[in-house]
PyMOL commands that place a pseudoatom at each C-alpha (Angstrom):
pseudoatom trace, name=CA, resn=UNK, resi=1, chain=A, elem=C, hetatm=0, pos=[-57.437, -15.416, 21.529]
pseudoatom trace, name=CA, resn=UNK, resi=2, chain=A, elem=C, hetatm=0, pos=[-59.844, -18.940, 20.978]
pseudoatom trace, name=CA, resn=UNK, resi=3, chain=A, elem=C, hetatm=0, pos=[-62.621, -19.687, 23.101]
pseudoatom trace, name=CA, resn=UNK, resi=4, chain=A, elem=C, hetatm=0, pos=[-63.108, -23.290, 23.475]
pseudoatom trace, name=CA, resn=UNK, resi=5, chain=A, elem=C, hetatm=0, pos=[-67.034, -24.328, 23.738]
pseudoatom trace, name=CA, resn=UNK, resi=6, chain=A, elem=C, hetatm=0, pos=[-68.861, -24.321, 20.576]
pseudoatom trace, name=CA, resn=UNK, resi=7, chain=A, elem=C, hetatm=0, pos=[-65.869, -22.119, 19.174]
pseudoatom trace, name=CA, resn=UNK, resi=8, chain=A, elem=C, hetatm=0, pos=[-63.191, -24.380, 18.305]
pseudoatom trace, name=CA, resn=UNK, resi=9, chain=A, elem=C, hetatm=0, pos=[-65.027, -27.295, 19.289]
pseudoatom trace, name=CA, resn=UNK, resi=10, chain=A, elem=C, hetatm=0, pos=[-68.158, -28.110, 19.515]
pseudoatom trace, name=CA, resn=UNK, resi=11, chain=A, elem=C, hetatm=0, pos=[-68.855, -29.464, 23.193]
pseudoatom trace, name=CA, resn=UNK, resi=12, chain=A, elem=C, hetatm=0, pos=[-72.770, -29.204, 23.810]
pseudoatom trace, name=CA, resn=UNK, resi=13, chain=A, elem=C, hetatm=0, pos=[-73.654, -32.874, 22.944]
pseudoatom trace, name=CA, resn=UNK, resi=14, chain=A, elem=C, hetatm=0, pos=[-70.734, -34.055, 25.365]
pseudoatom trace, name=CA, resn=UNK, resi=15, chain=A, elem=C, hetatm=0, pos=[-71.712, -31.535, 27.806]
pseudoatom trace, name=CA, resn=UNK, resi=16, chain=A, elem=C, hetatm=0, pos=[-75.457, -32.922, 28.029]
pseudoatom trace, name=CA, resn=UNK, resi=17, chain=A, elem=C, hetatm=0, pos=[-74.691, -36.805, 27.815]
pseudoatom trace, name=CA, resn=UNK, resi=18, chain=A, elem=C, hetatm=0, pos=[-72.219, -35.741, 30.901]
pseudoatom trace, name=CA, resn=UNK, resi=19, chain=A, elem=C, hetatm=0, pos=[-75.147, -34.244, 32.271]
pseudoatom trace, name=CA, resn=UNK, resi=20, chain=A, elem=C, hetatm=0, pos=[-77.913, -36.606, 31.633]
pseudoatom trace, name=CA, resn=UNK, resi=21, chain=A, elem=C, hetatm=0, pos=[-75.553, -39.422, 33.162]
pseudoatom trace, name=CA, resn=UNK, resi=22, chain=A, elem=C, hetatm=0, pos=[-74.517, -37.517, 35.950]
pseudoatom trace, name=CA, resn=UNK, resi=23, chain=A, elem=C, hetatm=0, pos=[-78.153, -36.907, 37.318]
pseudoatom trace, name=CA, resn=UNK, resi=24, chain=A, elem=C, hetatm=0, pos=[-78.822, -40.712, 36.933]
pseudoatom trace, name=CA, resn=UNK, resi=25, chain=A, elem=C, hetatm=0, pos=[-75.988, -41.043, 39.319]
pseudoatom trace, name=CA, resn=UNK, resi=26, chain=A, elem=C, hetatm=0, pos=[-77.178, -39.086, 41.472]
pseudoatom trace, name=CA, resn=UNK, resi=27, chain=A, elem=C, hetatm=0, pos=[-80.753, -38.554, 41.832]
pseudoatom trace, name=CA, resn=UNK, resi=28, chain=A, elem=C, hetatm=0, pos=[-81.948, -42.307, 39.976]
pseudoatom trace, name=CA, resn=UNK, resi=29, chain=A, elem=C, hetatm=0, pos=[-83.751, -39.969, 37.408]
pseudoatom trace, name=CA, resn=UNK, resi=30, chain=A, elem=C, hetatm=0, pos=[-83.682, -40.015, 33.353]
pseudoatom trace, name=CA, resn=UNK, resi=31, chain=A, elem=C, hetatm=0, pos=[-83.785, -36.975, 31.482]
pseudoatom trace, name=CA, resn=UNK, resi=32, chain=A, elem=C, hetatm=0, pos=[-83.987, -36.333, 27.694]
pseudoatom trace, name=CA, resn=UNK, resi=33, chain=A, elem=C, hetatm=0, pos=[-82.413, -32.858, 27.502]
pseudoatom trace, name=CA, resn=UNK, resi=34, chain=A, elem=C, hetatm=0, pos=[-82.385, -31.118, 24.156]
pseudoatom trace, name=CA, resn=UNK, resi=35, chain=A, elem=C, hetatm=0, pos=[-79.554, -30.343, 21.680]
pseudoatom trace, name=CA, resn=UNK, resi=36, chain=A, elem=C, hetatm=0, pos=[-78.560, -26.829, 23.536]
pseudoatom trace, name=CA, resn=UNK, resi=37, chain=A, elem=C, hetatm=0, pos=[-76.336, -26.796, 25.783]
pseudoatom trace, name=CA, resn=UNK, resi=38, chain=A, elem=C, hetatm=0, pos=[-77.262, -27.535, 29.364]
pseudoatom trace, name=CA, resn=UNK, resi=39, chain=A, elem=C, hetatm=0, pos=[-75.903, -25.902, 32.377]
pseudoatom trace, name=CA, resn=UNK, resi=40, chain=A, elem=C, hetatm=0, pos=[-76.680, -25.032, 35.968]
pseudoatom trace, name=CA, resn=UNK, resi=41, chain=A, elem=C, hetatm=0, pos=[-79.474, -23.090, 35.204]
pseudoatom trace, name=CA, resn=UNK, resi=42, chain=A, elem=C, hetatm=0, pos=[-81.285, -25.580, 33.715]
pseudoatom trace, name=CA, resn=UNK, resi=43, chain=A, elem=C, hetatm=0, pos=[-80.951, -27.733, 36.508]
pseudoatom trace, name=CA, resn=UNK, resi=44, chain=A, elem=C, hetatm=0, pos=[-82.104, -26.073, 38.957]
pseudoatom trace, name=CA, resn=UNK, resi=45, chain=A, elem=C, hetatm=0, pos=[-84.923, -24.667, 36.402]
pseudoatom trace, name=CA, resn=UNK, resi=46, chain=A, elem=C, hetatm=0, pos=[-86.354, -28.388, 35.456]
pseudoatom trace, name=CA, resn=UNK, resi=47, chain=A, elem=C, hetatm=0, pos=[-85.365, -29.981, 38.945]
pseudoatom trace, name=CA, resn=UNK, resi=48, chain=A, elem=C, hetatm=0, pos=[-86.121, -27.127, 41.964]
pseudoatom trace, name=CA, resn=UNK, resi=49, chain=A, elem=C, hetatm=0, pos=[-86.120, -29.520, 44.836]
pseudoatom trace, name=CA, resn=UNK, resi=50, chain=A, elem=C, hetatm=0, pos=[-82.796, -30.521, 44.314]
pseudoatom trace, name=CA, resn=UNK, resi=51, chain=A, elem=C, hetatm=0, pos=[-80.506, -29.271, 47.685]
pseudoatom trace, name=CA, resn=UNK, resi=52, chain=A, elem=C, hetatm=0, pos=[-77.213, -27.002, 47.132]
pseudoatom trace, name=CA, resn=UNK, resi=53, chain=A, elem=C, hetatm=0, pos=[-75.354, -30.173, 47.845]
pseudoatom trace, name=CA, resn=UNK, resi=54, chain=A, elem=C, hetatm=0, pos=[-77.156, -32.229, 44.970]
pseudoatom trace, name=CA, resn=UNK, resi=55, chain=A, elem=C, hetatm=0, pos=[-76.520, -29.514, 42.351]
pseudoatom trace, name=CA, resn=UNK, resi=56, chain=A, elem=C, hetatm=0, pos=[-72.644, -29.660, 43.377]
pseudoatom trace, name=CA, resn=UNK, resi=57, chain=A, elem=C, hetatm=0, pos=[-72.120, -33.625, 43.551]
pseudoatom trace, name=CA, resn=UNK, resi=58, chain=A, elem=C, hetatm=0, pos=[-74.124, -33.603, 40.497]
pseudoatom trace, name=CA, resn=UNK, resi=59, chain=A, elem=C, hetatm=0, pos=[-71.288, -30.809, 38.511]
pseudoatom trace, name=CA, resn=UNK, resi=60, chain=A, elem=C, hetatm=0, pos=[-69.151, -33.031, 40.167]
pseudoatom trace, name=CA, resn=UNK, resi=61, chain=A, elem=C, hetatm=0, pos=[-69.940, -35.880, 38.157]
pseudoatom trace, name=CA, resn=UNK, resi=62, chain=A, elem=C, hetatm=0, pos=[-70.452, -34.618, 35.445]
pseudoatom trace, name=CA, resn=UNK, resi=63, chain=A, elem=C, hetatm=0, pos=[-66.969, -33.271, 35.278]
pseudoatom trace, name=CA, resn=UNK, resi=64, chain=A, elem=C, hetatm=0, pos=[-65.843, -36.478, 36.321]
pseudoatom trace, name=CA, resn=UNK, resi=65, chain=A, elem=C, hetatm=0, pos=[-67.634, -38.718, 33.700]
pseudoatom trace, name=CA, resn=UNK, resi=66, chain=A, elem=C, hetatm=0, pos=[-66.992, -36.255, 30.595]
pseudoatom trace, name=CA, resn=UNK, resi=67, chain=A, elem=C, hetatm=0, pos=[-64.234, -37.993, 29.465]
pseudoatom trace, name=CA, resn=UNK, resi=68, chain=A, elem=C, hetatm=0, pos=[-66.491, -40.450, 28.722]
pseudoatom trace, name=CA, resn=UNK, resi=69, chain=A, elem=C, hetatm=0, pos=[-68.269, -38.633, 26.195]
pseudoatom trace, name=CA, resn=UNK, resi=70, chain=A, elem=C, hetatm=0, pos=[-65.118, -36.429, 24.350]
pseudoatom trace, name=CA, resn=UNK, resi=71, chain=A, elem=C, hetatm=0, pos=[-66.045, -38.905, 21.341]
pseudoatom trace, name=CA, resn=UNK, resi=72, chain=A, elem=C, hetatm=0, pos=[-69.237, -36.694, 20.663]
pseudoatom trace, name=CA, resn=UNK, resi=73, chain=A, elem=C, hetatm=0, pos=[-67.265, -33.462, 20.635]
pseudoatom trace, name=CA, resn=UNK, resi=74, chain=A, elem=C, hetatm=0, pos=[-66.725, -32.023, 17.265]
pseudoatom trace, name=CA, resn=UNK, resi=75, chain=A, elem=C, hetatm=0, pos=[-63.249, -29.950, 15.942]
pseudoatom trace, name=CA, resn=UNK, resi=76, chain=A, elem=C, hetatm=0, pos=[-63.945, -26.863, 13.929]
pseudoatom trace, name=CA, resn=UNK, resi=77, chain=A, elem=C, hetatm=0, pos=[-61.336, -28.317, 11.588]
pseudoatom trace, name=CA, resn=UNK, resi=78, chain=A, elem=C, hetatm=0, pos=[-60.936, -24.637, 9.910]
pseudoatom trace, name=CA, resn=UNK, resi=79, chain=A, elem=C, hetatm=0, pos=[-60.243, -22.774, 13.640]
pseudoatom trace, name=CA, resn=UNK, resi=80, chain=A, elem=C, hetatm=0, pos=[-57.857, -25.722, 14.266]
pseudoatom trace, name=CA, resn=UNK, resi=81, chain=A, elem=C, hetatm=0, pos=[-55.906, -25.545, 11.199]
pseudoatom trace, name=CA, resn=UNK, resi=82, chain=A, elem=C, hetatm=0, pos=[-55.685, -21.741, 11.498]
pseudoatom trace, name=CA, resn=UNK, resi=83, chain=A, elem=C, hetatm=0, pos=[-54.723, -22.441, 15.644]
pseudoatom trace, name=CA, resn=UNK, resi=84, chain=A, elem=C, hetatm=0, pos=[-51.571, -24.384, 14.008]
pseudoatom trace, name=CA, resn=UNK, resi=85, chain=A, elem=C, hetatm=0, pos=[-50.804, -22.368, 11.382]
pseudoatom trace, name=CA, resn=UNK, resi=86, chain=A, elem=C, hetatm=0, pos=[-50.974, -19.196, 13.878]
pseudoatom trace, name=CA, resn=UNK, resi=87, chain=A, elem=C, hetatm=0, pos=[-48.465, -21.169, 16.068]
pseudoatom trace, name=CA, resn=UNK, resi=88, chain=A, elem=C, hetatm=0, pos=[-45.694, -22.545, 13.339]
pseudoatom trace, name=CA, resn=UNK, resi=89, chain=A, elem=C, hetatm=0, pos=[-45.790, -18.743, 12.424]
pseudoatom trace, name=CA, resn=UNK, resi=90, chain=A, elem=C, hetatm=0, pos=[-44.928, -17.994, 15.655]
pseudoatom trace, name=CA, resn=UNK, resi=91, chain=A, elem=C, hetatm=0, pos=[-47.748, -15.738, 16.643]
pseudoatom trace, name=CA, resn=UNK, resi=92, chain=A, elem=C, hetatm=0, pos=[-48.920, -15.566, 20.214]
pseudoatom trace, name=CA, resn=UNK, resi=93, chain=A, elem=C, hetatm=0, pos=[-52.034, -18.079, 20.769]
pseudoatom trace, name=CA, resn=UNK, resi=94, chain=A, elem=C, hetatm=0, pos=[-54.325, -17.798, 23.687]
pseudoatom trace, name=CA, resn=UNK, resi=95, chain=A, elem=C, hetatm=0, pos=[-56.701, -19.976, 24.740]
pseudoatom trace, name=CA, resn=UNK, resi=96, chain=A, elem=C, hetatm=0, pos=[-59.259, -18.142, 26.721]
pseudoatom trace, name=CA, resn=UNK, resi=97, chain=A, elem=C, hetatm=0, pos=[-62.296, -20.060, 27.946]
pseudoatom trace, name=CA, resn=UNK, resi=98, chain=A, elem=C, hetatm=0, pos=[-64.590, -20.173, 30.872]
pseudoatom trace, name=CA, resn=UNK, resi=99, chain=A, elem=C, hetatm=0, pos=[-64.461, -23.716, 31.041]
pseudoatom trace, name=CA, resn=UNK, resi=100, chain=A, elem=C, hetatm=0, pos=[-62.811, -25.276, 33.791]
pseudoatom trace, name=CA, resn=UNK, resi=101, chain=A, elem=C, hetatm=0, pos=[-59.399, -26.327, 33.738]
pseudoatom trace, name=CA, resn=UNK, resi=102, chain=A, elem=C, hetatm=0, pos=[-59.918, -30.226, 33.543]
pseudoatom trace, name=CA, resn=UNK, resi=103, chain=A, elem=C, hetatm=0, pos=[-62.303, -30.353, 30.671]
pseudoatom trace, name=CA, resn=UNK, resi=104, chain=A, elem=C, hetatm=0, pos=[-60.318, -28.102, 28.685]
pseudoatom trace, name=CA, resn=UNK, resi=105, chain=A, elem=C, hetatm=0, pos=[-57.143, -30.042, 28.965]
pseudoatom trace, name=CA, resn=UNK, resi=106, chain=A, elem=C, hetatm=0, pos=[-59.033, -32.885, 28.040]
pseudoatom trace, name=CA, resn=UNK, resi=107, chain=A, elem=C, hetatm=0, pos=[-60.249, -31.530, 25.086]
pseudoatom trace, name=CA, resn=UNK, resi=108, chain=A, elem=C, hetatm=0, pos=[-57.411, -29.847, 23.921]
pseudoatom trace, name=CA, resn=UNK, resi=109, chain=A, elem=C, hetatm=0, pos=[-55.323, -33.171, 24.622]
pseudoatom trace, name=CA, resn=UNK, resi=110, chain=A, elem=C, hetatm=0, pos=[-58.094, -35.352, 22.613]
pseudoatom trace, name=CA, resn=UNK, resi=111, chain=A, elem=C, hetatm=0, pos=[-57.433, -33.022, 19.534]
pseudoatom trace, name=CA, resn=UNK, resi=112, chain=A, elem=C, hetatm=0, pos=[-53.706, -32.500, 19.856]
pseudoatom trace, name=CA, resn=UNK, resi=113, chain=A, elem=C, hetatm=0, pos=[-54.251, -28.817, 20.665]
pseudoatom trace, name=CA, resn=UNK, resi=114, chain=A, elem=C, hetatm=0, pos=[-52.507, -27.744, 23.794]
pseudoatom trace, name=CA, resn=UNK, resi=115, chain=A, elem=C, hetatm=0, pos=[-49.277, -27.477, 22.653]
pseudoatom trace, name=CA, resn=UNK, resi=116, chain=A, elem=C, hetatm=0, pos=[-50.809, -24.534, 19.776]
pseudoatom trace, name=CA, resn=UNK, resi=117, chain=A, elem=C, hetatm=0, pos=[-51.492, -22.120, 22.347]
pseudoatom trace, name=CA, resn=UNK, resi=118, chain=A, elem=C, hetatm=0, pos=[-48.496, -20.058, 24.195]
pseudoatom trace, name=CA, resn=UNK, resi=119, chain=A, elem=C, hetatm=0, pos=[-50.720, -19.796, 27.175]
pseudoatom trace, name=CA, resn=UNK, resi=120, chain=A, elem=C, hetatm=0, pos=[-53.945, -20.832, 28.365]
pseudoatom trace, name=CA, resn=UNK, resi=121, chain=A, elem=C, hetatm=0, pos=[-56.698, -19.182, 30.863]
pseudoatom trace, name=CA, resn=UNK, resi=122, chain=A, elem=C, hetatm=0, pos=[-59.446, -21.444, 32.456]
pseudoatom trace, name=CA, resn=UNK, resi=123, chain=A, elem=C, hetatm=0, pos=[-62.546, -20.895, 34.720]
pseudoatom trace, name=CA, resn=UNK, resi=124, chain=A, elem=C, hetatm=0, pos=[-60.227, -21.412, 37.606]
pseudoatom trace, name=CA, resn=UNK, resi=125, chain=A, elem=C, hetatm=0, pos=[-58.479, -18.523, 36.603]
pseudoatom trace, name=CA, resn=UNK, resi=126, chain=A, elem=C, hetatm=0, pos=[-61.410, -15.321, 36.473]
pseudoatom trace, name=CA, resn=UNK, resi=127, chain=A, elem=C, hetatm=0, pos=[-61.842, -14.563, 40.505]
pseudoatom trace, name=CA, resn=UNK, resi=128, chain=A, elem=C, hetatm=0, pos=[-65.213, -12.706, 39.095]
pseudoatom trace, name=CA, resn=UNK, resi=129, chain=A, elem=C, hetatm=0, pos=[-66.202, -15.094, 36.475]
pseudoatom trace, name=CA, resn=UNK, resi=130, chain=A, elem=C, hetatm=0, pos=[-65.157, -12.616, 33.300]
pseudoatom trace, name=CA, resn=UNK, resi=131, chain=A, elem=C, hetatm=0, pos=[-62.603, -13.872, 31.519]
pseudoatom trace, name=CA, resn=UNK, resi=132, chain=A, elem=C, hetatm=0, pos=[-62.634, -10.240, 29.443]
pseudoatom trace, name=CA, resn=UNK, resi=133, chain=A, elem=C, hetatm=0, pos=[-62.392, -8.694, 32.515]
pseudoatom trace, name=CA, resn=UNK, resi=134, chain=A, elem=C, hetatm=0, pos=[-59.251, -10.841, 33.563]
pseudoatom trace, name=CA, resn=UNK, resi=135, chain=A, elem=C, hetatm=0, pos=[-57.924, -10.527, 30.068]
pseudoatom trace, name=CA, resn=UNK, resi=136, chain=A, elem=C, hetatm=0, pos=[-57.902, -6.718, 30.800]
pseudoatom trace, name=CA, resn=UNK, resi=137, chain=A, elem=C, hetatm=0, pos=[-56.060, -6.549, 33.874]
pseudoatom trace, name=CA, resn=UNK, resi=138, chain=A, elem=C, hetatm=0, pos=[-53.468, -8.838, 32.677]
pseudoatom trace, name=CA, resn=UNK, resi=139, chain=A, elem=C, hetatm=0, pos=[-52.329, -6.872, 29.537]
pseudoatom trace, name=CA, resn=UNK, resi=140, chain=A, elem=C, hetatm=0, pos=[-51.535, -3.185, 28.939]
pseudoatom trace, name=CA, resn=UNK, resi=141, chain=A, elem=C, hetatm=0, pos=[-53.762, -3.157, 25.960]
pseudoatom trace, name=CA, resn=UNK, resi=142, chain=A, elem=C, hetatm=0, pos=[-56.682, -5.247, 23.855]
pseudoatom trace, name=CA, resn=UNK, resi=143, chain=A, elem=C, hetatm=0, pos=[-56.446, -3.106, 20.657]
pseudoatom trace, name=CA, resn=UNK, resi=144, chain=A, elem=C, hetatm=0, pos=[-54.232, -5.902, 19.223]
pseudoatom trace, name=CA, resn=UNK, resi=145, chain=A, elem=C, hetatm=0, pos=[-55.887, -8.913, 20.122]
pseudoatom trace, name=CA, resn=UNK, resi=146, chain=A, elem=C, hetatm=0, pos=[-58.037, -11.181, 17.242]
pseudoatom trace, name=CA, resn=UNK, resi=147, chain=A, elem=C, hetatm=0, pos=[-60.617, -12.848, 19.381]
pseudoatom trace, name=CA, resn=UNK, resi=148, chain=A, elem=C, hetatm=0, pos=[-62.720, -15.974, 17.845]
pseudoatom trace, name=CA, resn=UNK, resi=149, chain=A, elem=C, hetatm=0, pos=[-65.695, -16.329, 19.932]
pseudoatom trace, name=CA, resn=UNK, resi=150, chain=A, elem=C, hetatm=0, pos=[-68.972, -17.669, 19.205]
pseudoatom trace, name=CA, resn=UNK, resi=151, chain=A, elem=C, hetatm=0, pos=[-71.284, -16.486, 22.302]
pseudoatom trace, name=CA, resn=UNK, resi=152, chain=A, elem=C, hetatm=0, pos=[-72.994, -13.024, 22.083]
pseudoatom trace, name=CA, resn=UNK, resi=153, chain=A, elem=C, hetatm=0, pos=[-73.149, -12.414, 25.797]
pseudoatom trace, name=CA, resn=UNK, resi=154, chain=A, elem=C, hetatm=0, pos=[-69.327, -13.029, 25.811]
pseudoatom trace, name=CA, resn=UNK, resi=155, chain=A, elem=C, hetatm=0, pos=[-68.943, -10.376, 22.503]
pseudoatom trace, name=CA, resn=UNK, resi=156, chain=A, elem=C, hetatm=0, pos=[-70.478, -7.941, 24.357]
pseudoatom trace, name=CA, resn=UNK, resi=157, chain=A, elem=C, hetatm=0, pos=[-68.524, -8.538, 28.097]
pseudoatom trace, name=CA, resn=UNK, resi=158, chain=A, elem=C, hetatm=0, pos=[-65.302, -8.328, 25.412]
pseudoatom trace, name=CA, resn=UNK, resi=159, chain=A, elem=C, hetatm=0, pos=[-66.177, -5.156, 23.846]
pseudoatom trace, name=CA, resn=UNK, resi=160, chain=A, elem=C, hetatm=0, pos=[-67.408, -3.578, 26.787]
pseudoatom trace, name=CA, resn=UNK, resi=161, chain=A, elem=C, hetatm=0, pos=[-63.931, -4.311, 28.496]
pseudoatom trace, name=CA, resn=UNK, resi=162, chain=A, elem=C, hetatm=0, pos=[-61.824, -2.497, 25.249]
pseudoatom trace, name=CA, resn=UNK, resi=163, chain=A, elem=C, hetatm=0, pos=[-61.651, -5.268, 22.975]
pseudoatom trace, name=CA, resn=UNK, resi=164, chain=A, elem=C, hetatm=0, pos=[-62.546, -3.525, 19.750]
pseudoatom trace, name=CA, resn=UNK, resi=165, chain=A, elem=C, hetatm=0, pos=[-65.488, -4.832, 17.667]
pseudoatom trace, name=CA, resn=UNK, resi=166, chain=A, elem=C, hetatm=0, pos=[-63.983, -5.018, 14.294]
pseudoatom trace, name=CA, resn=UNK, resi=167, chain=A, elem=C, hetatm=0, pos=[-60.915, -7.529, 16.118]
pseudoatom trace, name=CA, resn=UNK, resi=168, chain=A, elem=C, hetatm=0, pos=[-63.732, -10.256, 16.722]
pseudoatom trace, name=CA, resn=UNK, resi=169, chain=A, elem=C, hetatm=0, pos=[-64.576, -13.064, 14.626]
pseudoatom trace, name=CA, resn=UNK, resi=170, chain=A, elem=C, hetatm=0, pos=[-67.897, -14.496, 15.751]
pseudoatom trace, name=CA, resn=UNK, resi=171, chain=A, elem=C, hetatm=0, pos=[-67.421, -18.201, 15.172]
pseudoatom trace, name=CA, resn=UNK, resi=172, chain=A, elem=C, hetatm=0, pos=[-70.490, -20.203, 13.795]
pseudoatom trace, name=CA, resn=UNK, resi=173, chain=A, elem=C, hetatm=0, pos=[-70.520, -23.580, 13.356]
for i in range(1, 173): cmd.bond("trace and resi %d" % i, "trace and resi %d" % (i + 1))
show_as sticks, trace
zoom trace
């Protein structure tokens, strides 16, 4: 099992310029937004007056203009090489990220990835926004998986839904 953002590649500068050109779009404003990754949260953290309806159409965009920025993303070149390797062997490769569909085909096209993985699970996918939680109800068991994931929050949701400890590889890079 990969996770995509900041696992096999790294995504947050793409993710912000999609951002930061996105909310020119839409609201005329400029914003320098630092090297973490961006999201909702922050949005609606450093801009509360923006309307439900600004917040989508600016997602919107954003998803819409990242292809623009897939230049700034950056392949974990030792993930990807084990990815290939994994799938010449013949071994079942999963990629499992909440991203949304789109952007991860994108991605995964830009590197010459998406024929590595067997099957693939997007944000579209997780009717409750877990992917562990999806992963669980899809397969009889998780005691087999290897899982390379980078986010903590996303460690814990997989061990709390069976996926033992010692079977993850937390990705840093």
């Amino acid at each position: 099992m990969f996770d995509l953002d900041n696992t096999l590649i790294k995504t947050n500068r793409a993710n912000n310029e999609s951002y930061k050109e996105a909310i020119k779009t839409v609201t005329g404003k400029t914003l320098k937004l630092e090297s973490q990754r961006f999201t909702r949260v922050e949005l609606s953290q450093i801009m509360p007056d923006l309307s439900d309806t600004q917040i989508s159409e600016i997602v919107m965009e954003k998803e819409r203009c990242y292809e623009k920025f897939i230049s700034e993303t950056i392949l974990n070149k030792q993930l990807a090489n084990l990815l290939v390797a994994l799938n010449e062997e013949g071994c079942e490769t999963v990629l499992l990220t909440e991203s949304c569909k789109k952007r991860a085909e994108q991605l995964c096209n830009y590197y010459l990835l998406t024929k590595c993985f067997s099957s693939r699970y997007f944000k579209e996918d997780y009717p409750n926004s877990d992917k562990y939680s999806f992963l669980k109800q899809r397969l009889s068991t998780l005691q087999s998986i290897i899982l390379f994931e980078n986010d903590p929050l996303e460690i814990s949701r997989a061990i709390s839904n069976g996926i033992p400890e010692k079977s993850i590889i937390v990705v840093n890079f």
